[in-house]
C-alpha positions in Angstrom: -44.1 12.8 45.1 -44.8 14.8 41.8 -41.9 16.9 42.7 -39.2 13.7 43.5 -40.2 12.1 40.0 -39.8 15.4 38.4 -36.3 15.9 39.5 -35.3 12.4 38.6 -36.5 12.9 35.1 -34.6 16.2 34.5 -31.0 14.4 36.2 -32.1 11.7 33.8 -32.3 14.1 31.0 -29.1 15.9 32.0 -27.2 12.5 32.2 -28.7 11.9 28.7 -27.7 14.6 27.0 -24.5 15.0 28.7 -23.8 11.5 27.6 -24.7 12.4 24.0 -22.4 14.9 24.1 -19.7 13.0 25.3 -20.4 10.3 22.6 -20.1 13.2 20.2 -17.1 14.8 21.6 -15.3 11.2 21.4 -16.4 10.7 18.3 -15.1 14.1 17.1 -11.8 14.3 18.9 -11.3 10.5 16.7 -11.8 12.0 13.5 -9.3 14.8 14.6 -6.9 11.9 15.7 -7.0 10.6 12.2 -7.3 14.0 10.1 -3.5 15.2 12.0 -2.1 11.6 10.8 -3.1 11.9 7.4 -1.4 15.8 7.1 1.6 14.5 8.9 1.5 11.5 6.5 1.1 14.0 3.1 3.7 16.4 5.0 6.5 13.6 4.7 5.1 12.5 1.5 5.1 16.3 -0.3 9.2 16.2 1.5 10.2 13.2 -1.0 11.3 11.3 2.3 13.1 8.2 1.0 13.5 6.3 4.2 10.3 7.0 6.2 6.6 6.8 5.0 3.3 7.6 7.4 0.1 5.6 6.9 -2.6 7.5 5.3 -5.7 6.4 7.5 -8.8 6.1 5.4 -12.5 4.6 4.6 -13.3 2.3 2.1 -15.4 5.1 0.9 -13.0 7.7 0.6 -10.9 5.5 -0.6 -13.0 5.1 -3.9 -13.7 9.0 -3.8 -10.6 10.3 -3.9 -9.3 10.8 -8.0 -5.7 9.7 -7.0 -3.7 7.0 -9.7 -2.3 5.6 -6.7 -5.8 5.3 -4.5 -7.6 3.5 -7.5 -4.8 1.0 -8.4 -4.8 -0.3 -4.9 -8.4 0.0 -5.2 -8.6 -2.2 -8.7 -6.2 -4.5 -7.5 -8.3 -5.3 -4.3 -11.8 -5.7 -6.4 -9.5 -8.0 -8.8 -8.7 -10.4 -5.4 -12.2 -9.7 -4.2 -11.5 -9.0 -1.0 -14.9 -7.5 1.0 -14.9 -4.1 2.3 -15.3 -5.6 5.7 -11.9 -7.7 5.4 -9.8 -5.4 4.5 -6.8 -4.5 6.5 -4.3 -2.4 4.7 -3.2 -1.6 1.3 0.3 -0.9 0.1 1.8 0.2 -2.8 5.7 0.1 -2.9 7.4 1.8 -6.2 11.5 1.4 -7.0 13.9 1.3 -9.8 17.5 0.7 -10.0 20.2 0.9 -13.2 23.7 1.2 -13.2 26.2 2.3 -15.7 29.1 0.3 -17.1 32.0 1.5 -19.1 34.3 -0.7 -21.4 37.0 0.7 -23.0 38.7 -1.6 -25.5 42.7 -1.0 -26.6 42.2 -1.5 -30.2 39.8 1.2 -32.3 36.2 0.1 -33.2 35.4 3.3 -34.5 37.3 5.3 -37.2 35.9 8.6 -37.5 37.0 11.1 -34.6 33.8 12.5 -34.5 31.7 9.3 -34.3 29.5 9.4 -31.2 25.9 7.7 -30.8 23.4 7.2 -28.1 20.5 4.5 -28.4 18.0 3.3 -25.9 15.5 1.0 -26.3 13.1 -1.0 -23.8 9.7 -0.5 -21.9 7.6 1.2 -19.2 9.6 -1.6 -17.2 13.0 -1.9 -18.8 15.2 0.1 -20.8 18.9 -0.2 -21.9 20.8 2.8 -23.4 23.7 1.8 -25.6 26.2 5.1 -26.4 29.1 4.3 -28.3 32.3 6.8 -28.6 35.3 7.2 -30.7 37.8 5.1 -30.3 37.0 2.2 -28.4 34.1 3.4 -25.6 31.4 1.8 -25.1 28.6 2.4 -22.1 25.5 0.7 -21.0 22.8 2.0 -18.7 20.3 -1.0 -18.0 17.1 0.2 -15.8 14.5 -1.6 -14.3 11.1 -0.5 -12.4 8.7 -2.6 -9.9 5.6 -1.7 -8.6 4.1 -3.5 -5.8 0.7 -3.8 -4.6 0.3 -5.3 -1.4 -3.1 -5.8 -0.1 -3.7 -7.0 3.7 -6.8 -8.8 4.6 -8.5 -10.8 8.2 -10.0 -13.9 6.9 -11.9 -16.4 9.4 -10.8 -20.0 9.1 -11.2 -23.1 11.1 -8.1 -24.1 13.5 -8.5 -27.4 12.0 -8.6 -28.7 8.4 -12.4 -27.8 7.6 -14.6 -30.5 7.7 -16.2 -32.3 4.3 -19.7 -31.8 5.0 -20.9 -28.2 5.7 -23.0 -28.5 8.5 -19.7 -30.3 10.4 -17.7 -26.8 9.3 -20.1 -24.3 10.9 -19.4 -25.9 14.7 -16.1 -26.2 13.7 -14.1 -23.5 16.1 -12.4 -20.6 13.9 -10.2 -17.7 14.3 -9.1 -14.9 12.3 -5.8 -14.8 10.2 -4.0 -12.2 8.3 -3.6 -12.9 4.5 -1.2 -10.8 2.8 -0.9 -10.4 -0.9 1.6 -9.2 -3.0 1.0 -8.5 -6.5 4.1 -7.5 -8.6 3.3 -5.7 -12.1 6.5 -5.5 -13.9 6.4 -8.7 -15.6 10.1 -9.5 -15.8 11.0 -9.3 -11.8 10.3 -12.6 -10.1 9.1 -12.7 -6.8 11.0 -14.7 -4.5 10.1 -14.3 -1.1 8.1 -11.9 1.0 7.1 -12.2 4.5 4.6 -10.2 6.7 4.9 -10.6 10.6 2.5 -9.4 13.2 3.9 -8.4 16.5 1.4 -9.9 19.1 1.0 -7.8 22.3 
C-alpha cells in the first residue's frame, strides 16, 4: 500500500515538474519569438527601407527604459491622452517631408550686374522657403514642409447602447471593447483631414 502511494507521488512529481518545465520552455521560446521580430524590425529599420516598416514588439516597461527620442515621444504623447498601461494597443509614429523646386525665368532683366547671385531661406523646424535669385531674370523657389505623426491605439470598454443616466443602470448595461485610434499631428500648419483605421475581423 505504502509502496502504490509512493509511486503515485513520484509520477505526480514528475508530471509536476515536467509541466514546469514546459511552462518555462513556452514561456522562453515566446520571448525568442518576439526578440527575432524586433532584430528583423531594427534590420529593415538600420537599411533606410522606405516602403516597408516591421513592428518593434515591446512592454510598457521597456518602453519607458529605453533612452530613444522616438520611444519617449510616443511615450509623452500617450501620458498626455492618459491612456492606461493596460489599454494600450499600439503606438505609431509616422515622419515625412516633401518640397519642390520652381524655376521662373522672366524675358526682361531684373538684375543688372552679371555677377549678381543670392540665396535666402527662411522658415521653421516645420517650414522653410529658399529664395535664390540670378542674373538676368532667374528666379527659384524651394518651399519644404515636415509632419510628424503620433498615432496612439487604444481598447476602450463601452456600452452597446447609449450609457444610461444613472450609474447603477450603466454597470448592467452589456459592453464590449472598441478600438480608439488617435492621431496627433505636431506641425502646426498641416491640417488633418481625414484618417481612418480598419480592423480586419477574422
Amino acid at each position: 500500500m505504502k509502496k502504490g502511494i509512493f509511486i503515485i507521488v513520484v509520477i505526480l512529481a514528475i508530471v509536476g515538474v515536467i509541466g514546469v518545465l514546459w511552462f518555462q520552455l513556452a514561456t522562453t521560446l515566446d520571448k525568442w519569438k518576439v526578440a527575432e521580430a524586433n532584430v528583423k524590425a531594427y534590420a529593415t529599420q538600420l537599411a533606410n527601407s522606405e516602403d516597408k516598416s516591421i513592428a518593434l514588439q515591446l512592454t510598457i516597461d521597456q518602453l519607458e527604459y529605453f533612452n530613444d527620442s522616438v520611444f519617449q515621444d510616443l511615450n509623452k504623447t500617450r501620458e498626455e491622452l492618459k491612456i492606461k498601461d493596460k489599454n494600450l494597443k499600439a503606438l505609431q509614429k509616422v515622419s515625412s517631408s516633401f518640397s519642390r523646386i520652381d524655376t521662373i525665368t522672366l524675358k526682361d532683366t531684373l538684375f543688372k550686374e552679371p555677377s549678381f547671385a543670392m540665396d535666402t531661406t527662411i522658415g521653421d523646424k516645420w517650414y522653410s522657403l529658399s529664395v535664390g535669385l540670378k542674373y538676368p531674370s532667374v528666379i527659384t523657389v524651394k518651399p519644404e514642409f515636415k509632419s510628424e505623426k503620433n498615432i496612439v491605439v487604444s481598447l476602450k470598454k463601452e456600452t452597446v447602447n447609449p450609457p444610461k443616466k444613472f450609474f447603477l443602470f450603466r454597470l448592467f448595461q452589456k459592453k464590449h471593447r472598441i478600438l480608439k485610434v488617435y492621431v496627433k499631428e505636431k506641425n502646426p500648419y498641416v491640417k488633418s483631414e481625414d484618417s481612418r483605421y480598419i480592423e480586419i475581423l477574422k
